[in-house]
C-alpha positions in Angstrom: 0.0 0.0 0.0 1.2 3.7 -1.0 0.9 6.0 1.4 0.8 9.7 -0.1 0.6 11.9 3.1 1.1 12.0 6.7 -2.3 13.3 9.1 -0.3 14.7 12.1 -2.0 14.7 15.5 -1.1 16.7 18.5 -1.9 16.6 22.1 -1.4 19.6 24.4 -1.3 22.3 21.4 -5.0 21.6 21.0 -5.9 23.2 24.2 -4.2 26.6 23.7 -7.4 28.5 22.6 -6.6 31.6 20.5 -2.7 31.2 20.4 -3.3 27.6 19.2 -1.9 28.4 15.2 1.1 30.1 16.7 2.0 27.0 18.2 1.0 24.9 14.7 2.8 27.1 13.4 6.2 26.2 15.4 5.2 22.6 14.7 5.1 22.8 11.0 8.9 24.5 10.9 9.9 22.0 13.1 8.3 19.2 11.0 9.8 20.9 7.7 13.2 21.3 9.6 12.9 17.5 10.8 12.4 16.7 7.0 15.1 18.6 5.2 17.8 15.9 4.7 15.0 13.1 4.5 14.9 11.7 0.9 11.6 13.2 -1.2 10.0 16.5 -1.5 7.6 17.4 1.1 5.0 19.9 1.4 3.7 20.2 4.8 0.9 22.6 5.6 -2.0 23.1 7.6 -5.9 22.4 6.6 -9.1 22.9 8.1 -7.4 22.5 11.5 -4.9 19.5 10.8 -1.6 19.0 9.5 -0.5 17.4 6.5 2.6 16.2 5.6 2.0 15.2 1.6 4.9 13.2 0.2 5.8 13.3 -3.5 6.9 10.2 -5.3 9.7 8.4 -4.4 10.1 9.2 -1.0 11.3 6.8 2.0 8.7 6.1 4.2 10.6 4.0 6.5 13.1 7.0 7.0 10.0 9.8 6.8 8.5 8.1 9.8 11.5 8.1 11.7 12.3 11.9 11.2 8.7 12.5 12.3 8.7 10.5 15.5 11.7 12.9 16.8 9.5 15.8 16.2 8.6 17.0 19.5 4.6 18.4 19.8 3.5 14.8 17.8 1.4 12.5 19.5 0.2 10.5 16.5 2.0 9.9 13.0 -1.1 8.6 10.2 0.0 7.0 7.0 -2.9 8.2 4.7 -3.9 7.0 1.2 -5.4 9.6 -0.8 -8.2 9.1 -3.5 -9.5 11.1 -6.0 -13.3 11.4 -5.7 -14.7 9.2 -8.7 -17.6 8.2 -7.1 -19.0 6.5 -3.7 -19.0 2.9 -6.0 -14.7 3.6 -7.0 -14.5 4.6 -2.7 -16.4 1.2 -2.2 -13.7 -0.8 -4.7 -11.0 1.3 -3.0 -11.6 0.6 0.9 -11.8 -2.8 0.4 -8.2 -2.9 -1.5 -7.4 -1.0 1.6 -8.4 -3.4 4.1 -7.1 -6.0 1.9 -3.7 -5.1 1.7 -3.2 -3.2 5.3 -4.6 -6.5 7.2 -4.1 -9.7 5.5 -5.6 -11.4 9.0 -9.0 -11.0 8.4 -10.0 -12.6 11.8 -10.1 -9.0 13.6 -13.2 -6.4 14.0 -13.2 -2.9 13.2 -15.2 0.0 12.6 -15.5 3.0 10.3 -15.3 6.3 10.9 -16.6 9.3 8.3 -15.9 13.2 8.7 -17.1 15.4 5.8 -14.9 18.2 5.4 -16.4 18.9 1.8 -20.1 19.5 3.4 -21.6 19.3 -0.4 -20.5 15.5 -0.4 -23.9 14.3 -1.2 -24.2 11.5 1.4 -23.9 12.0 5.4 -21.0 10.8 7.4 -23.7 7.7 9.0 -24.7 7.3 5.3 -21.0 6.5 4.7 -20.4 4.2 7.6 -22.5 2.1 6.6 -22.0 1.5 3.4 -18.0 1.4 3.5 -18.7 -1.1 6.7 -21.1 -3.3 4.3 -19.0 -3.4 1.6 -16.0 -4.8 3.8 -18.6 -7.5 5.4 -19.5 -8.3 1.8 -16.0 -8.8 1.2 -14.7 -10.4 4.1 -17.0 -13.0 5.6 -14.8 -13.4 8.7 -14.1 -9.6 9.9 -16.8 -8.3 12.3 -18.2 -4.8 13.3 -17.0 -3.5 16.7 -18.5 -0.2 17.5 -16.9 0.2 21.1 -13.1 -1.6 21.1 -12.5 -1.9 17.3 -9.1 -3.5 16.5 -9.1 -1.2 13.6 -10.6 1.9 13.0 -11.2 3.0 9.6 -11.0 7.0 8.6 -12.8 8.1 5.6 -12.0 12.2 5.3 -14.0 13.3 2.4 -12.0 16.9 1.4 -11.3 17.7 -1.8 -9.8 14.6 -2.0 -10.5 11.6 -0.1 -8.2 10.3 2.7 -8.2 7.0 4.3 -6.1 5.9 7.6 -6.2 3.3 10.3 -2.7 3.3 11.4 -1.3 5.3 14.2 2.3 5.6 14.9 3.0 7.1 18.7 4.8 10.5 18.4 7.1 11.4 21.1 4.6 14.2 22.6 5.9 17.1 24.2 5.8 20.8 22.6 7.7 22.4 19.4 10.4 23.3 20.0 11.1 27.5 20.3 7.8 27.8 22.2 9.2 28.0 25.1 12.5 30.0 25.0 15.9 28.7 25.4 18.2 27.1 27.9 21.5 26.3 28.6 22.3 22.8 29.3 26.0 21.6 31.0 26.7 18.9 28.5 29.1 16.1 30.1 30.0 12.5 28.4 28.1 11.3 30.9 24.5 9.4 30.6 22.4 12.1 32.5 22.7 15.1 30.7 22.3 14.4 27.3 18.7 13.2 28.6 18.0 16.2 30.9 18.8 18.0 27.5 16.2 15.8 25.4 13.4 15.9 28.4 13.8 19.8 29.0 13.6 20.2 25.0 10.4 18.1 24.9 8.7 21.2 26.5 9.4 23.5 24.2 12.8 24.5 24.9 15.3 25.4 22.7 18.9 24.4 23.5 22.6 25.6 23.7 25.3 23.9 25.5 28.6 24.2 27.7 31.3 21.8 27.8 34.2 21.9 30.2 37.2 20.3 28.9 40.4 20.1 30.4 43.5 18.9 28.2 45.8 17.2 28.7 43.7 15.1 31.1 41.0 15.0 28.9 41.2 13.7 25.5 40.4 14.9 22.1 38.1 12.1 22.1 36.6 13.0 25.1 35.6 16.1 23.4 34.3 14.5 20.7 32.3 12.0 22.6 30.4 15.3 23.6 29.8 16.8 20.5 28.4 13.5 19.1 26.3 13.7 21.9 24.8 17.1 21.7 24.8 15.7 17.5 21.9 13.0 18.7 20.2 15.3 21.0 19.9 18.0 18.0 18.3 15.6 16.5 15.0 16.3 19.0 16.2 19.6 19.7 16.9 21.5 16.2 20.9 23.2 16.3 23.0 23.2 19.6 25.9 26.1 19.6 27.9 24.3 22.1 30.7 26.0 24.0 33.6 24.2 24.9 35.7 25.7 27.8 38.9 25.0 28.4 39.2 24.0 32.3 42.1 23.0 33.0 44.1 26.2 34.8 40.7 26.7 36.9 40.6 22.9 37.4 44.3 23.2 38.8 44.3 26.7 40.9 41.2 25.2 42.9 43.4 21.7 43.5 45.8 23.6 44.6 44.2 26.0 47.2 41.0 24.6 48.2 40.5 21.3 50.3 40.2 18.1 48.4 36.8 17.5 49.9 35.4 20.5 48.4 36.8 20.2 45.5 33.9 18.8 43.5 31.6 21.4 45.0 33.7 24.4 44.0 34.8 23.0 40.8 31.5 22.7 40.2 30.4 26.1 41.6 32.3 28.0 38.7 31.3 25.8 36.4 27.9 27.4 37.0 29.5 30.7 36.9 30.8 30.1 33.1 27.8 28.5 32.0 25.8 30.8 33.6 28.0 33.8 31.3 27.0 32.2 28.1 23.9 31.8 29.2 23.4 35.2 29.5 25.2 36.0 26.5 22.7 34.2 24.7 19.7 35.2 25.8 19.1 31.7 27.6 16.2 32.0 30.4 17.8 29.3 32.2 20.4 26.1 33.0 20.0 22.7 32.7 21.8 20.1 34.4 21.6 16.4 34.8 21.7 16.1 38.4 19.4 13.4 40.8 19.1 13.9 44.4 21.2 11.4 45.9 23.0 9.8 42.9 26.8 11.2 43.6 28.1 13.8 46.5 28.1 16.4 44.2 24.1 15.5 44.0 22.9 15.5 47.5 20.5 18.6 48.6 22.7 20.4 50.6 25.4 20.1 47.2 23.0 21.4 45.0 22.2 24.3 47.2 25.7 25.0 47.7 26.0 24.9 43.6 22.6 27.3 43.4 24.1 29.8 45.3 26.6 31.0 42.8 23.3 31.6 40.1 20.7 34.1 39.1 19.0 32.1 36.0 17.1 29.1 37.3 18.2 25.9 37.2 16.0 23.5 35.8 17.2 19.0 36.6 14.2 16.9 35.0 15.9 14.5 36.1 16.2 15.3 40.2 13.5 12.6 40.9 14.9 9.6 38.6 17.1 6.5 39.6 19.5 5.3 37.1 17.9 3.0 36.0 14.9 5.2 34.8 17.5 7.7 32.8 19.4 5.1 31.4 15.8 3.6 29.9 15.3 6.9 28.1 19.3 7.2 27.1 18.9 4.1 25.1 15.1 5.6 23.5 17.1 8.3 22.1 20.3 6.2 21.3 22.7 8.1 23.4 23.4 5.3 25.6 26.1 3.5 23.6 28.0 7.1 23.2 27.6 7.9 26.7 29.3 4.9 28.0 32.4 5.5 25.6 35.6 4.9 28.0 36.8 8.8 27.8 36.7 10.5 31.0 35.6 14.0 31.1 36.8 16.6 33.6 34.7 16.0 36.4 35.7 12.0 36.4 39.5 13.4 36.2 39.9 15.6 39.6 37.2 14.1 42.0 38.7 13.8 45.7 38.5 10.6 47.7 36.1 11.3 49.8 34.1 14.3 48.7 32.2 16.4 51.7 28.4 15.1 51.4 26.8 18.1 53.4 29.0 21.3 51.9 28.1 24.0 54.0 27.6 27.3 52.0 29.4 29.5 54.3 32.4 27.1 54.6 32.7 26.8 50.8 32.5 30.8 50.4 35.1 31.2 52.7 37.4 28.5 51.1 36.7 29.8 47.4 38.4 33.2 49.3 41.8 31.9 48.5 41.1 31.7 44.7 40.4 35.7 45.0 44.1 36.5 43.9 43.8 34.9 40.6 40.5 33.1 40.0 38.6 36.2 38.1 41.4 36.4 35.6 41.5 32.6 34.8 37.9 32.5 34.3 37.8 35.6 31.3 40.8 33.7 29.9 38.9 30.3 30.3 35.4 32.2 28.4 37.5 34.0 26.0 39.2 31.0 24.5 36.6 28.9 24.6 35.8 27.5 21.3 31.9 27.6 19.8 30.6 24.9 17.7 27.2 24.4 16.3 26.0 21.4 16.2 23.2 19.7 13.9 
C-alpha cells in the first residue's frame, strides 16, 4: 500500500485556545526542519485544522517516519492514502483494497469512521459508515463490526480529496520546540545530561550547550564524545551552539588552594559561573543540568544548594527525581546510551577527591573559594575568551 501523506496529531497544542496556530505554526517549521535531509519533497501545511505532511513520489517512508517520531509536539503519525473522488462505488472498490492489503488477517473487528470536510458530499458521514462497513462484510466474511473496542478503525475524510487511515504511529509528545525559550544545558559525556537536554527540550525549549574540557587530562576524544552527543540530542532539539571551555588552569588553581573535599563542589560552583556567562550572553532563560538527588556527593540537597548559590538564572534538573535505571531507559530511547558509555573520562571524572564532603556547608565553601580571590577572576575571562563555539546539527 502507497501512502501519499502523513495526518499529524497533536496533544497539548490543542488546548491553547486563541494562540493555538502560533504554536501549529512552530510545529510545521519544526516538521519541515525535521524533513530537510529526509529523501523526497515534502510539502507540509495546515488544513481545516490539521496537518498534513503530503509526500511526492519516491520518497522513503521508513526514513520519513523516523524523522517524524523525533518531532517533538507529535502524538500520533497517520499514513494516509489519498483518493481522487470518482464516485462512492470507486470509494467502495477502494476501501476494500485497503483493508485487503493493510490486514491480510482478516479474523479482527473494526469500525468505520466518516468526517465530511467537503459539506456538499452528497451522502452523510452515518450514510458512509454504513455502506463502506457493508462493503467490507460483503468482502470479508470473517471480519466483524465493533463499535466500542475496534481493533481497527477505519478514517474516511472526504475533502477535496478523499483520505483513508487506520494506522497510528506514537509521536514522542511534548511541545515544538522554540515555544518555550531557550536554555543552557551543562553537557558532560556522561549518561544524565544528554537526557536532561532531550526531556527539558520536549517542553518546548530550545537548547545551547557548555562543555568543560580540560586537556591534557582530557582527550580529544573526550571532546568528541560530547559533540556527538549534543549531534543525537539535536536531532530532537533543532541546532545546539555548544561551547567548549577549556578548564584545565581553573581545574588546577582550585586543586591547589581549596580542600580536596570541596573540591567537587567548588569545581562545580564555577562551572555554573561560566555557563551561567553564556547563558546570559545568549539570551538563555535558564540552565539545565543532569543532576538526581542522591545519585553522587556532588548530587545531594545540601550540594545542589551550595551549587545554586553561585546563580541568578534558574536551574531546571528533569531528572532530580529519577534513579538510574529510569535515565538510562530513556538514554537508550534516544540512542545516546552506547556514546555515553564510551571509556573517555571528562573533567569532572579526572579531579574528584577521595572522599568528597556530602553536606557542603555554604558558608564554609564561600570562605574557602576566598583563597582563589588572587587569581580566579582572571582565569575564568581567559577560560570564556578561548573557549571554542561549535554548532552542532
Amino acid at each position: 500500500m502507497k501512502f501519499q501523506s502523513f495526518l499529524i496529531k497533536y496533544g497539548e497544542i490543542g488546548i491553547k485556545g486563541k494562540n493555538r496556530y502560533l504554536f501549529e505554526d512552530a510545529l510545521v517549521r519544526q516538521i519541515r526542519f525535521a524533513l530537510r535531509d529526509v529523501e523526497g519533497e515534502f510539502n507540509v501545511h495546515k488544513a481545516q485544522g490539521r496537518i498534513y505532511v503530503d509526500c511526492e513520489a519516491g520518497y522513503d517512508y521508513d526514513e520519513t517516519v523516523d524523522a517524524l517520531k523525533r518531532v517533538f509536539g507529535i502524538v500520533g503519525i497517520c499514513p494516509v492514502v489519498r483518493l481522487e473522488d470518482k464516485g462512492f462505488e470507486e470509494l467502495k472498490k477502494e476501501v476494500v483494497r485497503y483493508m485487503d492489503q493493510l490486514y491480510p488477517d482478516k479474523r479482527i473487528t473494526f469500525k468505520v469512521e466518516a468526517r465530511r470536510g467537503r459539506k456538499s458530499y452528497p451522502m452523510r458521514s452515518m450514510e458512509i459508515n454504513c455502506d463502506l462497513g457493508e462493503a467490507i462484510l460483503d468482502a470479508f466474511p470473517e471480519i466483524r463490526v465493533d463499535v466500542h473496542h475496534p481493533d481497527v478503525l477505519l478514517n474516511v475524510e472526504v475533502r477535496e480529496e478523499i483520505y483513508l487511515y487506520s494506522e497510528i504511529i506514537p509521536g514522542p509528545g511534548g511541545m515544538p520546540v522554540g515555544t518555550n525559550g531557550k536554555a543552557m544545558l551543562l553537557l558532560s559525556g556522561g549518561i544524565d545530561s544528554p537526557v536532561a537536554g532531550y526531556m527539558i527540550s520536549k517542553r518546548g525549549v530550545g537548547l545551547e550547550a557548555t562543555y568543560f574540557h580540560a586537556p591534557p587530562y582530557t582527550s580529544e576524544r573526550a571532546k568528541q564524545k560530547v559533540i556527538d552527543l549534543a549531534r543525537l540530542v539535536s536531532r530532537y532539539s533543532g541546532p545546539i551552539q555548544l561551547h567548549v571551555v577549556n578548564f584545565t588552569d581553573i581545574q588546577l588553581y582550585i586543586y591547589d588552594k581549596c580542600p580536596h573535599d570541596e573540591l567537587t563542589i567548588i569545581m562545580r560552583r564555577y562551572m555554573m559561573r561560566i555557563a551561567e556567562h553564556f547563558a546570559k550572553e545568549d539570551n538563555c532563560l535558564g540552565l539545565i543540568t543532569g543532576e538526581s538527588i542522591g545519585q553522587v556527593a556532588s548530587q545531594t540537597m545540601q550540594s545542589l544548594m551550595a551549587t545554586n548559590d553561585v546563580c541568578t538564572l534558574p536551574v531546571y534538573r528533569p531528572l532530580i527525581g529519577f534513579d538510574k535505571q529510569e535515565i538510562v531507559e530513556i538514554s537508550e530511547k534516544i540512542d545516546t546510551y552506547e556514546t555515553s558509555i564510551l571509556p573517555y573520562e571528562d573533567c569532572c571524572t579526572i579531579f574528584v577527591a577521595k572522599h568528597p564532603v556530602t553536606k557542603p556547608n555554604v558558608s564554609v565553601i564561600r570562605k574557602s573559594e576566598e583563597r582563589l580571590k588572587e587569581q580566579i577572576d582572571e582565569l575564568m575571562q581567559k577560560a570564556i575568551e578561548t573557549t571554542e563555539t561549535i554548532l552542532v546539527k
